[in-house]
N, C-alpha and C positions, 0 to 999 in steps of 0.2 A: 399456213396451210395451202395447198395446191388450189388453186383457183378453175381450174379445167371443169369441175364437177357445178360448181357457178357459171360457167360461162356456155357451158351446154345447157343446163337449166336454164339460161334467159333465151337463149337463142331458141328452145323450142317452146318456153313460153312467145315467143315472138311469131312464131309459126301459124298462130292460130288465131281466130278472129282481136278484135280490140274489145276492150272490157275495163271496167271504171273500178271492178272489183277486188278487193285487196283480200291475202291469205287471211284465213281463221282457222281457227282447230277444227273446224270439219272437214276445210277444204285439206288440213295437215294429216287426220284421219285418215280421209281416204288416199292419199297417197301414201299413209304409212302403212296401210292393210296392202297396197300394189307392191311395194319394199317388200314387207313380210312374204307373199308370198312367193316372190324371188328367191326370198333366202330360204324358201321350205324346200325348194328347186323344183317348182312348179316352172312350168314352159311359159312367159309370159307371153303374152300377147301384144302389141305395138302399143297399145294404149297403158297397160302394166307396164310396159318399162321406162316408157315416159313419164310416168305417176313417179317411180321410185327414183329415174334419175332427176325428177323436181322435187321431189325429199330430200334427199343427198343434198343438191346444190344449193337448196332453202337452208338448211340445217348449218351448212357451212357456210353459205352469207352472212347468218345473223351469228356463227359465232364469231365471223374475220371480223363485223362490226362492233363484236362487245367485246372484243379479247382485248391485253394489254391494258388490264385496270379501268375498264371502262363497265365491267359487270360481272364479268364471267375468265379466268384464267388456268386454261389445260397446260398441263404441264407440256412439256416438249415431249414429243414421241407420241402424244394422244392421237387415237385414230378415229377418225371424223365413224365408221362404223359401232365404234364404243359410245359415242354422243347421238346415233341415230337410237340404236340400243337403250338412251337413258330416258331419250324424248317419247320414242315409241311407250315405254310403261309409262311414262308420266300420262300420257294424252289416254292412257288406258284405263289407267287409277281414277284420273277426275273429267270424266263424263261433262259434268254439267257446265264446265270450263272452256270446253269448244267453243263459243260463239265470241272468245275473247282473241283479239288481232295475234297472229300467227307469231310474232317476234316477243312477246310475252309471256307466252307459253316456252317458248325454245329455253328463252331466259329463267322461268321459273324453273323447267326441270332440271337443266343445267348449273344453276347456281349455287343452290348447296351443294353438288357434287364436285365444281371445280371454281371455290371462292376465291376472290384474291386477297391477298395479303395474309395466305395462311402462313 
């Protein structure tokens, strides 16, 4: 997968104060509501597009970290927008799931969708 969408993601997480705090599905939430309304082609705003481009580059960290029989395995061709797509309903579906570390969540909703050793 292209890394560019990661490495803008750290570098404007980097931009901004220091912080001890790690992703969870809220903080995944609301960046997936700033996504969303991107794609509805609402005008974002500079803080909306930074939400969405640290969804993108989150979403594809953790699956460059799980792919290759390590959790999760997209076929070739998959488009990192089809896996924001599957996470976004997942974190929609189960509410009460938020508070659980952000790379668990990714894994959960992506996992039955793209197991390995099917």
């Amino acid at each position: 997968m292209k890394t560019s969408w990661l490495v803008a993601a750290l570098l404007m997480m980097g931009s901004g104060t220091a912080s001890a705090e790690y992703v969870d599905g809220n903080q995944l939430r609301m960046w997936a509501r700033s996504a969303e309304h991107q794609l509805d082609g609402r005008v974002a705003t500079g803080k909306e597009a930074t939400e969405a481009g640290l969804y993108v580059g989150y979403i594809e960290g953790v699956v460059d970290s799980l792919s290759e029989g390590k959790g999760i395995c997209p076929p070739a061709g998959s488009q990192v927008s089809q896996m924001q797509a599957i996470v976004t309903k997942y974190l929609a579906m189960n509410p009460e799931k938020w508070s659980q570390p952000g790379p668990e969540l990714v894994l959960a909703a992506l996992q039955p969708v793209f197991p390995c050793g099917k």
